[in-house]
PyMOL Python script that loads the backbone (N, CA, C, O; Angstrom):
from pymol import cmd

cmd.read_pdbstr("""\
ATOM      1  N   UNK A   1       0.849  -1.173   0.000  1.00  0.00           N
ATOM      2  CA  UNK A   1       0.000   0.000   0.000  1.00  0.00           C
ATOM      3  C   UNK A   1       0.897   1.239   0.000  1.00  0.00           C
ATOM      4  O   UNK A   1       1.924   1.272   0.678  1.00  0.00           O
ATOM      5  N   UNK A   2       0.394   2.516  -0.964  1.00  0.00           N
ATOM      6  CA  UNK A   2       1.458   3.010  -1.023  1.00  0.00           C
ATOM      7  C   UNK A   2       0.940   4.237   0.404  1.00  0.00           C
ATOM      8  O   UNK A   2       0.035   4.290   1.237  1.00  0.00           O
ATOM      9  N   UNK A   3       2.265   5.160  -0.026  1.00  0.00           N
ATOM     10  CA  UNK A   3       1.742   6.455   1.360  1.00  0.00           C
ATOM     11  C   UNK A   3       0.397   7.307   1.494  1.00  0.00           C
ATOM     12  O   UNK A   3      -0.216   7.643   2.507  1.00  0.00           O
ATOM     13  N   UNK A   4       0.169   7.521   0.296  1.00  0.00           N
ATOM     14  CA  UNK A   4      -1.412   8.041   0.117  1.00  0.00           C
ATOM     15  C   UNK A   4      -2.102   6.966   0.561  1.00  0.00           C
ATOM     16  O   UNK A   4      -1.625   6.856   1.691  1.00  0.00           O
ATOM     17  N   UNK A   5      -2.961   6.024   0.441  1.00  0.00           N
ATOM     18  CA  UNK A   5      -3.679   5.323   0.742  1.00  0.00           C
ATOM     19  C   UNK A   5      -3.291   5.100   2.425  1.00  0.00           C
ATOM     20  O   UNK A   5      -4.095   4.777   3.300  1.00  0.00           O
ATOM     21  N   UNK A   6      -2.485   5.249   2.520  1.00  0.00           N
ATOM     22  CA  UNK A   6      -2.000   4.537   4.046  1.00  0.00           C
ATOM     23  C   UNK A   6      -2.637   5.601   4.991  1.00  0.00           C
ATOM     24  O   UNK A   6      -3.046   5.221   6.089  1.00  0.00           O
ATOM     25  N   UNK A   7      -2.771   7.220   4.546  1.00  0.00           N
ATOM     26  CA  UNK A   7      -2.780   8.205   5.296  1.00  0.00           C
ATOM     27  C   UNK A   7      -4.446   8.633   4.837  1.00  0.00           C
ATOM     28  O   UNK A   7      -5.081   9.141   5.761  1.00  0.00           O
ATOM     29  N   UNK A   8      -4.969   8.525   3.915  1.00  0.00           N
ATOM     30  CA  UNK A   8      -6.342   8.137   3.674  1.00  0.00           C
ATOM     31  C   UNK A   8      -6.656   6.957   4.772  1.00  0.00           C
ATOM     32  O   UNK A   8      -7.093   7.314   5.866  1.00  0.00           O
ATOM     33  N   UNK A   9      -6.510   5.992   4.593  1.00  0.00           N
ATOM     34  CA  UNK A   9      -6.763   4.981   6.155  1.00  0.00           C
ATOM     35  C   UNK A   9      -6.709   5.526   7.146  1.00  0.00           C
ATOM     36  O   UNK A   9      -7.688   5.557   7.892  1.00  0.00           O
ATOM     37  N   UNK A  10      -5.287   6.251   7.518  1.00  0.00           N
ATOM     38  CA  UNK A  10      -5.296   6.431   9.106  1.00  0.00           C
ATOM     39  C   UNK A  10      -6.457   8.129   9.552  1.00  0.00           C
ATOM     40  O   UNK A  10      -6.982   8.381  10.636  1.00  0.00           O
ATOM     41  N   UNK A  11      -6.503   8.904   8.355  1.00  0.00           N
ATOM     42  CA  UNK A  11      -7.664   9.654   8.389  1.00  0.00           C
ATOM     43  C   UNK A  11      -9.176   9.409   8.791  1.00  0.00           C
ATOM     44  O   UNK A  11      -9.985  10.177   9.311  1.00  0.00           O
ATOM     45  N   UNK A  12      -9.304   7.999   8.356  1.00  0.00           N
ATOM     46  CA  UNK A  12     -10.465   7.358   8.674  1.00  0.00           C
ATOM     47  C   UNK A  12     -10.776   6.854   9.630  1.00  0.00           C
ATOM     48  O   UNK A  12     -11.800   6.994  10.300  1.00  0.00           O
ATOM     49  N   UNK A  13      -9.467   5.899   9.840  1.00  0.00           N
ATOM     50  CA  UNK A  13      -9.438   5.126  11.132  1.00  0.00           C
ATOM     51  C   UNK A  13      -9.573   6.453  12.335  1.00  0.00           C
ATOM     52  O   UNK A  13     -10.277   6.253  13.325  1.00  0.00           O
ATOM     53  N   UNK A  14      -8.962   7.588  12.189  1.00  0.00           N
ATOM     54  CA  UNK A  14      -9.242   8.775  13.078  1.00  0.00           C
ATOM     55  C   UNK A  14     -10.826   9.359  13.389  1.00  0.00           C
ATOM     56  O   UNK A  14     -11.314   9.649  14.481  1.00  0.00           O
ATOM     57  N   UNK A  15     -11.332   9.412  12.278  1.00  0.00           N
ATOM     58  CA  UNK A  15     -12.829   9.861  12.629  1.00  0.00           C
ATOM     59  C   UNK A  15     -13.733   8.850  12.876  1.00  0.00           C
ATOM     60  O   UNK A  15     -14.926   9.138  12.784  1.00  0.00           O
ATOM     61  N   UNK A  16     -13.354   7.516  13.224  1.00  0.00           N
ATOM     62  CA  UNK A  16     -13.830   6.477  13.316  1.00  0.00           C
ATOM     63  C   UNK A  16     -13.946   6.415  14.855  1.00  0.00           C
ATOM     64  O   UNK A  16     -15.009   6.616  15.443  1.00  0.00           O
ATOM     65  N   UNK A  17     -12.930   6.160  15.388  1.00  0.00           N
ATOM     66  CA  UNK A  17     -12.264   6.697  16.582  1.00  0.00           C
ATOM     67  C   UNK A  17     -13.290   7.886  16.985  1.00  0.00           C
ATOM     68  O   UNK A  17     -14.435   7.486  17.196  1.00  0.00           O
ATOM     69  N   UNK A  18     -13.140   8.854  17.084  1.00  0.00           N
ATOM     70  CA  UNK A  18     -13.846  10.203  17.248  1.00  0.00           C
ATOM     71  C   UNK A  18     -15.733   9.674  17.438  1.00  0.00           C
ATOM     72  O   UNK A  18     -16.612   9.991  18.240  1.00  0.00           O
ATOM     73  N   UNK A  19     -15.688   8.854  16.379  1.00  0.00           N
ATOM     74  CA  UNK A  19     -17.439   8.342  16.189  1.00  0.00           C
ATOM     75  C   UNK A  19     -17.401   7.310  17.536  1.00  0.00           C
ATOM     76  O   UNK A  19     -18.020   7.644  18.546  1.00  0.00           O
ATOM     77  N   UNK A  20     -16.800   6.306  17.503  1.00  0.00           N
ATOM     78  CA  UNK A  20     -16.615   5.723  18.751  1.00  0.00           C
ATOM     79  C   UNK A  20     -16.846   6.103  20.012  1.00  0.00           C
ATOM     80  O   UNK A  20     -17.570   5.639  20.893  1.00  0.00           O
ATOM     81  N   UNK A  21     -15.889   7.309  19.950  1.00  0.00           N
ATOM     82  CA  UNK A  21     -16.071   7.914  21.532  1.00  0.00           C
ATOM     83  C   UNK A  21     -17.080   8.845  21.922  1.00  0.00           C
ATOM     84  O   UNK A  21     -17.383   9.254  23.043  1.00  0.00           O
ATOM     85  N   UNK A  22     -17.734   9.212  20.335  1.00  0.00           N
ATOM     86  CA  UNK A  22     -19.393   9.443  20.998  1.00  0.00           C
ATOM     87  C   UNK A  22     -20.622   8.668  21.290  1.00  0.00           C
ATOM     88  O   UNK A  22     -21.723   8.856  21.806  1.00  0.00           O
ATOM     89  N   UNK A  23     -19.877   7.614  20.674  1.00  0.00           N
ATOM     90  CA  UNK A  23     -21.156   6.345  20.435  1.00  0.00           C
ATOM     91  C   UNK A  23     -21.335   6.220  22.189  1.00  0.00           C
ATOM     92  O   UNK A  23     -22.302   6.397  22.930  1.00  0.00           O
ATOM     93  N   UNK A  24     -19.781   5.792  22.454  1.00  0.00           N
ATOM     94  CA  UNK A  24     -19.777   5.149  23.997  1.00  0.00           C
ATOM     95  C   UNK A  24     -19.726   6.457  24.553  1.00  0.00           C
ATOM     96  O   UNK A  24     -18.879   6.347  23.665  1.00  0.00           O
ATOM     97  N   UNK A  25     -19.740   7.573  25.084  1.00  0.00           N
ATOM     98  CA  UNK A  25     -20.787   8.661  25.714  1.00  0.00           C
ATOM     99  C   UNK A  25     -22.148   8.734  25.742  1.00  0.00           C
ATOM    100  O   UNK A  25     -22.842   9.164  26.664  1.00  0.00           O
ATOM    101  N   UNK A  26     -22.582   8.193  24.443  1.00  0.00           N
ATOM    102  CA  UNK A  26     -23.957   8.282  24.343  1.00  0.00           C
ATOM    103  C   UNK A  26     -24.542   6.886  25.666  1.00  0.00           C
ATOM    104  O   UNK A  26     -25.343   6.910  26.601  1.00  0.00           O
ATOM    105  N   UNK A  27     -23.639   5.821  25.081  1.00  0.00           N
ATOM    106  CA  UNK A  27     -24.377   4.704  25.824  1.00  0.00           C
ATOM    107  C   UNK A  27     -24.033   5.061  27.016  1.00  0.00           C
ATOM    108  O   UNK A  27     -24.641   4.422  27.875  1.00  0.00           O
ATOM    109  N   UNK A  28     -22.963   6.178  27.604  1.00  0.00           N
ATOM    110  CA  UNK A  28     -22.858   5.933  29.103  1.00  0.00           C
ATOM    111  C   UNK A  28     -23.846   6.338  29.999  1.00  0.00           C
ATOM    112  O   UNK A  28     -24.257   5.767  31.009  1.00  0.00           O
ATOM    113  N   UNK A  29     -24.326   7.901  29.262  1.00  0.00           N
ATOM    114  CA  UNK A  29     -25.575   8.574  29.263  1.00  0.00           C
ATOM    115  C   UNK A  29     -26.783   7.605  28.989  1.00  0.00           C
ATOM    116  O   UNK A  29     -27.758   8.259  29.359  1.00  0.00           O
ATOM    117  N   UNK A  30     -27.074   6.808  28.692  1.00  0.00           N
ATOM    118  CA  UNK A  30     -28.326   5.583  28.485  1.00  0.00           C
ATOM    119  C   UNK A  30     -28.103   4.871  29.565  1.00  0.00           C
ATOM    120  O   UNK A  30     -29.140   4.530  30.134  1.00  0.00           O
ATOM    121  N   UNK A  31     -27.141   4.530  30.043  1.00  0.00           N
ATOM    122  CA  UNK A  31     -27.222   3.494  31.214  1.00  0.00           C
ATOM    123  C   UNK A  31     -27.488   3.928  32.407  1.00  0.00           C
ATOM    124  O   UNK A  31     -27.988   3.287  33.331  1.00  0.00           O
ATOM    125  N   UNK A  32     -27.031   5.417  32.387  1.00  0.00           N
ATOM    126  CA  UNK A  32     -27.384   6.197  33.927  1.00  0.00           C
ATOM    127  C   UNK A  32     -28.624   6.790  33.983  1.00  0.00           C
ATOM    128  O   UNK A  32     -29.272   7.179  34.955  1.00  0.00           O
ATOM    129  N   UNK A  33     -28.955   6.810  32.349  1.00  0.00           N
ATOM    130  CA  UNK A  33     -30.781   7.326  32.353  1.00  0.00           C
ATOM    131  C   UNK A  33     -31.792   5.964  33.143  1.00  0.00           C
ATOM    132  O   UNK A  33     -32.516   5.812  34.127  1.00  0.00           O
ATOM    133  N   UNK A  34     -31.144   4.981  31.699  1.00  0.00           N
ATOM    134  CA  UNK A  34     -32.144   3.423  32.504  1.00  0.00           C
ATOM    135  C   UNK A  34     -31.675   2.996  34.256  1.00  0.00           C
ATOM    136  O   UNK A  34     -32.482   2.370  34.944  1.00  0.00           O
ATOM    137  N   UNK A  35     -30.782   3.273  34.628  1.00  0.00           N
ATOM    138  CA  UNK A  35     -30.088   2.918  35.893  1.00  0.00           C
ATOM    139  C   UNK A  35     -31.261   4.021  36.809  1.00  0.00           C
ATOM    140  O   UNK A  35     -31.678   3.620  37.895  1.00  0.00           O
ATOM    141  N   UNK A  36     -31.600   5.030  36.410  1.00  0.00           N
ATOM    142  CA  UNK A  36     -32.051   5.514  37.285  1.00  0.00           C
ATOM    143  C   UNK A  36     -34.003   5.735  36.932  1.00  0.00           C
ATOM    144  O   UNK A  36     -34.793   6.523  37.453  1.00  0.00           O
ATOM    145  N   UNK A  37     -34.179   4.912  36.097  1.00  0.00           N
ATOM    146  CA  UNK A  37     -35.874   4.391  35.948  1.00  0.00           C
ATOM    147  C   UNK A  37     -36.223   3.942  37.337  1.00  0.00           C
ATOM    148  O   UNK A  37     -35.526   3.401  38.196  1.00  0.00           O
ATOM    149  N   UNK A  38     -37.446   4.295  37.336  1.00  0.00           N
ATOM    150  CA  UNK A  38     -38.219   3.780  38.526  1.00  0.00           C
ATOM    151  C   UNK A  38     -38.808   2.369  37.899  1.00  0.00           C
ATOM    152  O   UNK A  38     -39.279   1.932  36.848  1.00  0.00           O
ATOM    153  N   UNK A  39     -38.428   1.892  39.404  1.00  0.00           N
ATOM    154  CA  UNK A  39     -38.756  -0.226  38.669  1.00  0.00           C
ATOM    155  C   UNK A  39     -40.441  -0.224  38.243  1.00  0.00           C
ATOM    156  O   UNK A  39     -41.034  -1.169  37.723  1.00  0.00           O
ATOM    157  N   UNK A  40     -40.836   0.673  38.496  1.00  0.00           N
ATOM    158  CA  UNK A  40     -42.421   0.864  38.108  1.00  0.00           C
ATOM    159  C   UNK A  40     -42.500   1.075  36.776  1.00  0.00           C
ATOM    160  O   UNK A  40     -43.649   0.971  36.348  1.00  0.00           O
ATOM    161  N   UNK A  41     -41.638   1.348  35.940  1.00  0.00           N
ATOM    162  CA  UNK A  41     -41.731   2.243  34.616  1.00  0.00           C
ATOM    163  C   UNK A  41     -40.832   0.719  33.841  1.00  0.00           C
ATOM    164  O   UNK A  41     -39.709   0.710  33.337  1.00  0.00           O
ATOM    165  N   UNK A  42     -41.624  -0.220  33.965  1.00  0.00           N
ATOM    166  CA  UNK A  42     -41.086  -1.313  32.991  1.00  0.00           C
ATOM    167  C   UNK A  42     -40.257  -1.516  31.633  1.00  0.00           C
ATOM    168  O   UNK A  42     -39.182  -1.970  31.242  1.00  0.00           O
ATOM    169  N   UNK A  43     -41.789  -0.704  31.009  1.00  0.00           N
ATOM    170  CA  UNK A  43     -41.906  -0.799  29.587  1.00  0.00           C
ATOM    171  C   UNK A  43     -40.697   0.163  29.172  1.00  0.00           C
ATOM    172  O   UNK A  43     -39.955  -0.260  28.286  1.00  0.00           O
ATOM    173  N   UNK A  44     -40.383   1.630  29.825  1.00  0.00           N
ATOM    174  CA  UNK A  44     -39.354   2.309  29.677  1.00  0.00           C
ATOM    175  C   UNK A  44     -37.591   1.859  29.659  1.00  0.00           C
ATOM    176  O   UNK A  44     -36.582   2.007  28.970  1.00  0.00           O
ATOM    177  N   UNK A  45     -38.125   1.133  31.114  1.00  0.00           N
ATOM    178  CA  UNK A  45     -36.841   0.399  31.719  1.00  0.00           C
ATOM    179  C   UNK A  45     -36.128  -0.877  30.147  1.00  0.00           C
ATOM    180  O   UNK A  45     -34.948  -1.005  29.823  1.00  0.00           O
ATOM    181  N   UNK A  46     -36.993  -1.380  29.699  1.00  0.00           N
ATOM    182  CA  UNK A  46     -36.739  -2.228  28.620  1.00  0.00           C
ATOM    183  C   UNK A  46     -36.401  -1.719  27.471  1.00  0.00           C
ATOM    184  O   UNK A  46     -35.632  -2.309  26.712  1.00  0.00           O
ATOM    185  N   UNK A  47     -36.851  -0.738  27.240  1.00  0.00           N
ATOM    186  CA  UNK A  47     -36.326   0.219  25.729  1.00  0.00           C
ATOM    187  C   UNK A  47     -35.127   0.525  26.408  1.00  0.00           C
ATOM    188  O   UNK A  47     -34.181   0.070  25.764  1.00  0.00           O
ATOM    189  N   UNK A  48     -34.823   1.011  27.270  1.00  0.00           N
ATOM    190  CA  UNK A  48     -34.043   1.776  27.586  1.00  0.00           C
ATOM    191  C   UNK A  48     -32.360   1.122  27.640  1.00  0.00           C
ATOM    192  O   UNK A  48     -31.239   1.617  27.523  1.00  0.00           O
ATOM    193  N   UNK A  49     -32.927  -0.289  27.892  1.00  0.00           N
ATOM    194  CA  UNK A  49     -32.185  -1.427  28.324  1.00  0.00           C
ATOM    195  C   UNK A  49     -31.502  -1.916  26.423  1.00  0.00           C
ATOM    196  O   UNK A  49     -30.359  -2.227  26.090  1.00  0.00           O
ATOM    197  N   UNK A  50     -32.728  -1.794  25.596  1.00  0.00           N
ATOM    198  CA  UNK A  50     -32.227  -1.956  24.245  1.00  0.00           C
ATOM    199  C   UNK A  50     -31.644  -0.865  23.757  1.00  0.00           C
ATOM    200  O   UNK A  50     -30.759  -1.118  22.940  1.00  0.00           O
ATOM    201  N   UNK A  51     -31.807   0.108  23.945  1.00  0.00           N
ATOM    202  CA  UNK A  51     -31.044   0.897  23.364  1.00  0.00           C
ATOM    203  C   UNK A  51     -29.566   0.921  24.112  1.00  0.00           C
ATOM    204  O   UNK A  51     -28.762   1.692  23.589  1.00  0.00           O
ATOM    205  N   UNK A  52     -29.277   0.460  24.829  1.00  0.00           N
ATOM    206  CA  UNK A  52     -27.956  -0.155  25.994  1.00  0.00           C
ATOM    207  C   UNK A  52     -27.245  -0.823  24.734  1.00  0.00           C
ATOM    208  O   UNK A  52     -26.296  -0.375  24.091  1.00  0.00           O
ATOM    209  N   UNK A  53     -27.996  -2.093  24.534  1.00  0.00           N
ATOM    210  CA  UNK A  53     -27.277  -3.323  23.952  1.00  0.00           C
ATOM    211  C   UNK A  53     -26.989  -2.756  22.446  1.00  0.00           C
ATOM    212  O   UNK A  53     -25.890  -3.001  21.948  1.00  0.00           O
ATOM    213  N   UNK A  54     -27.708  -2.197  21.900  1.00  0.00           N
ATOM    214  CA  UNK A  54     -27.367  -1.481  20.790  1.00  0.00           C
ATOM    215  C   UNK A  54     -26.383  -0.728  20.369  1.00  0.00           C
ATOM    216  O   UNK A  54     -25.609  -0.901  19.427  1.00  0.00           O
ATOM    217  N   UNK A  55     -26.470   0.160  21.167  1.00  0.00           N
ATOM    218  CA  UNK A  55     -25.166   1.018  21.890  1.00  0.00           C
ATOM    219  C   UNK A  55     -24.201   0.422  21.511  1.00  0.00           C
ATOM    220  O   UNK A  55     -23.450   0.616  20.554  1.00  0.00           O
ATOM    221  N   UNK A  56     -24.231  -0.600  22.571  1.00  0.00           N
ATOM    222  CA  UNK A  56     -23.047  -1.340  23.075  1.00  0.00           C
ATOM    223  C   UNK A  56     -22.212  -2.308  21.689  1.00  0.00           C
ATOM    224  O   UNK A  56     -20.999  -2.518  21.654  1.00  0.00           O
ATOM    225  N   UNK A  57     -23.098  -2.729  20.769  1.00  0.00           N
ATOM    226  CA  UNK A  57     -22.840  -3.650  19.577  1.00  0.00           C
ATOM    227  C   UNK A  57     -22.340  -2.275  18.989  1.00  0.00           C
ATOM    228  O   UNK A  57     -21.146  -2.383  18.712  1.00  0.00           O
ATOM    229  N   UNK A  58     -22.842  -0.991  18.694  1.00  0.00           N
ATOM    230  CA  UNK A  58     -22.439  -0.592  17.416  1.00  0.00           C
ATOM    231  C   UNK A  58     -20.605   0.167  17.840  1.00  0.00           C
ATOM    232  O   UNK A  58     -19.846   0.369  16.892  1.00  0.00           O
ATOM    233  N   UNK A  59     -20.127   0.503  19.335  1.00  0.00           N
ATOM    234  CA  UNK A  59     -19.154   0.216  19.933  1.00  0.00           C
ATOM    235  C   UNK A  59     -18.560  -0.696  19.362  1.00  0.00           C
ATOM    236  O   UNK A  59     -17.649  -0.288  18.641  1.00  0.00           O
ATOM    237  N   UNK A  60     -18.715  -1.902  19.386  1.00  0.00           N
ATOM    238  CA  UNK A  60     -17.642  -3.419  19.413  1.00  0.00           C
ATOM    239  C   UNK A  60     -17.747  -3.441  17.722  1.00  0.00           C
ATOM    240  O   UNK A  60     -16.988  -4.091  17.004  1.00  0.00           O
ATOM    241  N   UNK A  61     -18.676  -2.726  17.326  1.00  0.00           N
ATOM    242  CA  UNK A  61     -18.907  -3.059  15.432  1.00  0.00           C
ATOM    243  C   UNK A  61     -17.674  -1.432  15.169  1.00  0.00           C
ATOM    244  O   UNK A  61     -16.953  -1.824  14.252  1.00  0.00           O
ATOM    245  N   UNK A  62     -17.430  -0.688  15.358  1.00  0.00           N
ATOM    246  CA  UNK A  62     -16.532   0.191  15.499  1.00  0.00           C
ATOM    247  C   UNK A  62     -15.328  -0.042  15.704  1.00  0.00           C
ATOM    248  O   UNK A  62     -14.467   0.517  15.025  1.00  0.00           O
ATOM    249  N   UNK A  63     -15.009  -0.962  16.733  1.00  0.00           N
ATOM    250  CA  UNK A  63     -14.156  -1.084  17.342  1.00  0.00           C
ATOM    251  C   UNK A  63     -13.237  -2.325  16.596  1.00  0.00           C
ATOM    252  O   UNK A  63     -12.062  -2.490  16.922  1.00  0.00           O
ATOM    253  N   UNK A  64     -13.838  -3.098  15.657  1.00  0.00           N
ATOM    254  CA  UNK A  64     -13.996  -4.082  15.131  1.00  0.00           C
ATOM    255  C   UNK A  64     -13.433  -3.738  13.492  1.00  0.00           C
ATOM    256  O   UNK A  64     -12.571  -4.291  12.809  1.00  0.00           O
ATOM    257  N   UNK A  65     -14.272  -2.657  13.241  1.00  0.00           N
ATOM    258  CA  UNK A  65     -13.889  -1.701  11.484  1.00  0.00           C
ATOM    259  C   UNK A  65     -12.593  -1.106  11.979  1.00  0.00           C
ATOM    260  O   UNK A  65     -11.657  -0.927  11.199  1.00  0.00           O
ATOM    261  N   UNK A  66     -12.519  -0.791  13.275  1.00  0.00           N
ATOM    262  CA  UNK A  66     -10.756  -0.035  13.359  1.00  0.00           C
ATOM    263  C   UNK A  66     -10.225  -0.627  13.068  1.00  0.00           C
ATOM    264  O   UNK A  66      -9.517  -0.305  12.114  1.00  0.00           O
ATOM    265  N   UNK A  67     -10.064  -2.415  13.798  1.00  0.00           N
ATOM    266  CA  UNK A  67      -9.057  -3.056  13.566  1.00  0.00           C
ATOM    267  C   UNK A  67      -8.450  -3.744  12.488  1.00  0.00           C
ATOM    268  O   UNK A  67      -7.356  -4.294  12.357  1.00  0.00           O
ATOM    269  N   UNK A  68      -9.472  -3.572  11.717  1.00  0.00           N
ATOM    270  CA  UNK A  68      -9.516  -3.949  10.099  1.00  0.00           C
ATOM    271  C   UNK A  68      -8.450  -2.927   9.895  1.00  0.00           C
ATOM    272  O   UNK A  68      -7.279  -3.305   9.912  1.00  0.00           O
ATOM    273  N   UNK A  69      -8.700  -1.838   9.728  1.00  0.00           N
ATOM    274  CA  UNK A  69      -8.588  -0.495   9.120  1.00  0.00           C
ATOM    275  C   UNK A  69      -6.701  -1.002   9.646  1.00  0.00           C
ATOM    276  O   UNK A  69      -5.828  -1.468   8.913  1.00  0.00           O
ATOM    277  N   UNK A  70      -6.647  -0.772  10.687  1.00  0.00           N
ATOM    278  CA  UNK A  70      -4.900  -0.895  11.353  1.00  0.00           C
ATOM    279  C   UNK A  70      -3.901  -2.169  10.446  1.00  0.00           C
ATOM    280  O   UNK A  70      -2.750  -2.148  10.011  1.00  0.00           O
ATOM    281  N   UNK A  71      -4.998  -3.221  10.437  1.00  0.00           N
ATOM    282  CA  UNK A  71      -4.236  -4.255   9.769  1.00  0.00           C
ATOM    283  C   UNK A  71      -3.884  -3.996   8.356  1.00  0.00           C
ATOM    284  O   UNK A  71      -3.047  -4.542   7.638  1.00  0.00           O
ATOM    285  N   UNK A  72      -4.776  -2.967   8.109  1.00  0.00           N
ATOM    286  CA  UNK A  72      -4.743  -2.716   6.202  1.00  0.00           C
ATOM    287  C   UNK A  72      -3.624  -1.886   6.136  1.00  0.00           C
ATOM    288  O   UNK A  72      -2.786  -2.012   5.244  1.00  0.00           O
ATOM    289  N   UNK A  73      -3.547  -0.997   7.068  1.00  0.00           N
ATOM    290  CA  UNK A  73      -2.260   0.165   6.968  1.00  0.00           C
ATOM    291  C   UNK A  73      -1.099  -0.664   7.185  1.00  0.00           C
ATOM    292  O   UNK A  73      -0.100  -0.200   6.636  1.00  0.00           O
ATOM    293  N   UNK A  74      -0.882  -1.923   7.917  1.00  0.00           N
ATOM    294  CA  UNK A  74       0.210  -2.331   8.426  1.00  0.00           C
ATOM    295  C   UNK A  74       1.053  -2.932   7.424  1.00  0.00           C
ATOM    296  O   UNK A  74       2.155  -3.385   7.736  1.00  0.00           O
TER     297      UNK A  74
END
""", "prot")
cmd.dss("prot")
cmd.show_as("cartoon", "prot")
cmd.util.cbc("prot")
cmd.orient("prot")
């Protein structure tokens, strides 16, 4: 791979990164919202709980395209 392409990658792999670390802010903010549902509020408590796991996959699916991304530059 030559130097252009390599620095096109690591550009990406950078705002990728950047997307990441709002993804997982967002979910940290979701867990302290659902963490603090009243156990009365079920139906809330359960969305709230999916949008957690969601979160949480599109994190590890991020985290996952980086490492692609690192091996391609390498």
């Amino acid at each position: 791979m030559n130097k252009i392409r390599r620095k096109a990658l690591a550009d990406i792999q950078e705002q990728l990164e950047a997307l990441k670390d709002q993804l997982d802010a967002l979910k940290d903010k979701e867990e302290e919202y659902r963490d603090n549902i009243p156990e009365s509020m079920t139906e809330k408590q359960e969305k709230a709980d999916a949008a957690c796991e969601n979160l949480d996959s599109a994190v590890d699916s991020l985290e996952e395209v980086i490492g692609y991304i690192e091996e391609a530059i390498e």
